[in-house]
N, C-alpha and C positions, 0 to 999 in steps of 0.2 A: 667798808666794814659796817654789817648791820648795827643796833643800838635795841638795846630793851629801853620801853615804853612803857610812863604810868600808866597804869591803868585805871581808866574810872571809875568808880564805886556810885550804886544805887543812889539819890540824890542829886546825882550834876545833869543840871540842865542839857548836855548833849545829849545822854544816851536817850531823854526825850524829845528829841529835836529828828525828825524823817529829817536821812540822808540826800543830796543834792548827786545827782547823775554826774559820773565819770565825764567826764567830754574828749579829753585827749589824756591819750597813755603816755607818759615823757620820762621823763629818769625820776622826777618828784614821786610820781606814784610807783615807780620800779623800787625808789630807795622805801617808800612807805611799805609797800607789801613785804619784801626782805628785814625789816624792821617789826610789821607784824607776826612773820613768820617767828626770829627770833625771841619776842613778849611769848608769843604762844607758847613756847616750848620751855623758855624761862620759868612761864607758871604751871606748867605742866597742864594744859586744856588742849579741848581737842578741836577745837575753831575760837576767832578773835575774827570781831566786825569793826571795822575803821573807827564808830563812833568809841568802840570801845577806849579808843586811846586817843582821845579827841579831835577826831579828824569826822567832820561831819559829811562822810565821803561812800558812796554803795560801793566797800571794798571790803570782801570777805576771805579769810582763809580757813582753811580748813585740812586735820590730816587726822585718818583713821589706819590702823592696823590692815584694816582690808584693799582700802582705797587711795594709800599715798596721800598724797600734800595737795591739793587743789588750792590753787586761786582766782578768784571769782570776781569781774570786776561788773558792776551794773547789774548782780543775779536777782532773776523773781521766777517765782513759782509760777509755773504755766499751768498744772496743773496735781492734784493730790485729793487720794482719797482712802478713805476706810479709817480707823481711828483708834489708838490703842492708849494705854496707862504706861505711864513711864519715870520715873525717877528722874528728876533731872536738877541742877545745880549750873551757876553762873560766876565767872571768874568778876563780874560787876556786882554782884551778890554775896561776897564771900562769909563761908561760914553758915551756909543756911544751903537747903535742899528740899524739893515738895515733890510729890506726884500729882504730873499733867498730863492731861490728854494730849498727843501728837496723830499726825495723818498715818498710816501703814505704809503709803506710796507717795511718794514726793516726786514731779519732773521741776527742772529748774532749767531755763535757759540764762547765758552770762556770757562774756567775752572772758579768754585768758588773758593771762601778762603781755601776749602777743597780737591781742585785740582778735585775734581769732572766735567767731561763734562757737558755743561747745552747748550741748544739751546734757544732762545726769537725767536718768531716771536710778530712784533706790528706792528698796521697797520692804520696809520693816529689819533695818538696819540702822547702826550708830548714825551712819551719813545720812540717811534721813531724816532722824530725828537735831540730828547735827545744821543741816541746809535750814529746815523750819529756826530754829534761833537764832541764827546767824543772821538770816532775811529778815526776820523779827528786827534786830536791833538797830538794822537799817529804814527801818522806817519808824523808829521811836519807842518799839514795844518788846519789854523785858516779861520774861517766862512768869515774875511773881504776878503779871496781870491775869492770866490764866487761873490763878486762885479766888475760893471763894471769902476766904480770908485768911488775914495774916498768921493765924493759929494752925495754918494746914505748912505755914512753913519748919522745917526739923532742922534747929541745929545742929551743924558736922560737931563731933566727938576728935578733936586731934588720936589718934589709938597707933600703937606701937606695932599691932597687925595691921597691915591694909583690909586683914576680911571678917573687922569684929565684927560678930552675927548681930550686935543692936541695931547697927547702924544699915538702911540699906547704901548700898550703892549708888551714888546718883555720878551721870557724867557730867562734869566741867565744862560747858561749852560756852 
């Protein structure tokens, strides 16, 4: 049975610490990813990276409405381009949302849970803008770095609507 996982919050030294490469897929990282998947879904976000929940590990999950549940073990951007404005927010970040710049077009190569190669390309969807953070926190680096200061960050509003007009929309990732 999987297990919800703290999760870490902006300040701890892992989520600035570059992840250390998968080496063997074993039941430890089967239980870890089942484990992420269910943190993720506990906090209602739409991708969790290994550092997230202190495992300084390139293990990413990730699951969109369009695209299912992906897991990604050892994922890097091979390549991406074009570049768009985006609302975005982080489950390590809580309470706060900014708008960044992400790529239009993301590819990522990664192994599955089955050590299988798998390639994504997406392209000006949630999962791209999803892949770029998730790889971000695998290598040390949170969305608020993208900012030119901490004044471009918006605190979330708790609201009874999910669609009060003040607030924009940022995803959770």
């Amino acid at each position: 049975m999987s297990a919800i996982l703290p999760i870490r919050i902006a300040g701890d030294p892992v989520l600035r610490t570059p992840a250390k490469k998968v080496k063997k897929i074993d039941g430890s990282i089967q239980r870890l990813i089942d484990d992420m998947i269910t943190t993720m879904h506990g906090a209602h976000g739409v991708g969790l990276a290994a550092p997230q929940v202190g495992v300084s590990l390139r293990i990413v999950v990730i699951e969109t409405p369009d695209d299912g549940l992906l897991e990604l073990i050892n994922p890097q951007i091979v390549k991406h381009s074009g570049e768009r404005r985006l609302w975005e927010g982080c489950l390590s970040v809580p309470g706060y949302q900014a708008e960044i710049n992400r790529s239009r077009q993301v590819t990522v190569k990664a192994l599955n849970r089955e050590g299988l190669e798998i390639r994504l390309k997406a392209v000006d969807t949630l999962l791209a803008q999803a892949l770029e953070h998730e790889i971000d926190h695998t290598k040390g680096v949170l969305y608020i770095d993208y900012l030119n200061s901490p004044d471009e960050l918006i605190p979330v509003r708790p609201s009874i609507d999910d669609h009060d007009a003040e607030t924009p929309e940022a995803v959770l990732v």
